[in-house]
N, C-alpha and C positions, 0 to 999 in steps of 0.2 A: 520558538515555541512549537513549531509547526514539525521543526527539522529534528526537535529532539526523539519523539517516539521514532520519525527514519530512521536516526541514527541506532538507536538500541537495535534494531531490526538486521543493523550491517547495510541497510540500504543506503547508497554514495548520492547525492545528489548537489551537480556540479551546475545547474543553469535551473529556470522557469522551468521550463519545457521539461525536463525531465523531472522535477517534482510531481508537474502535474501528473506525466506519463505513471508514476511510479505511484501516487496517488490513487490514481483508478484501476491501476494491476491490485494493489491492496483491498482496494474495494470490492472488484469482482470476484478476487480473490476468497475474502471472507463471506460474501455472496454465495459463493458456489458450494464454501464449505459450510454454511446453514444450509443450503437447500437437501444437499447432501447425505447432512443428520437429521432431519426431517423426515428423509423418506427411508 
């Protein structure tokens, strides 16, 4: 469920650990590019 939107992305995610990591790179990711268009 989780792993599908990674997947369309191209992002590999082989353990926990890197969901998580890759999880939060996404995040701030889209974080950064709101604050971004924002200003």
């Amino acid at each position: 469920m989780f792993l599908v939107p990674l997947k369309a992305f191209g992002v590999r995610v082989d353990t926990p650990s890197e969901l998580v990591r890759g999880g939060r790179n996404a995040n701030a990711e889209s974080h950064n590019a709101k604050r971004r268009s924002s200003e």
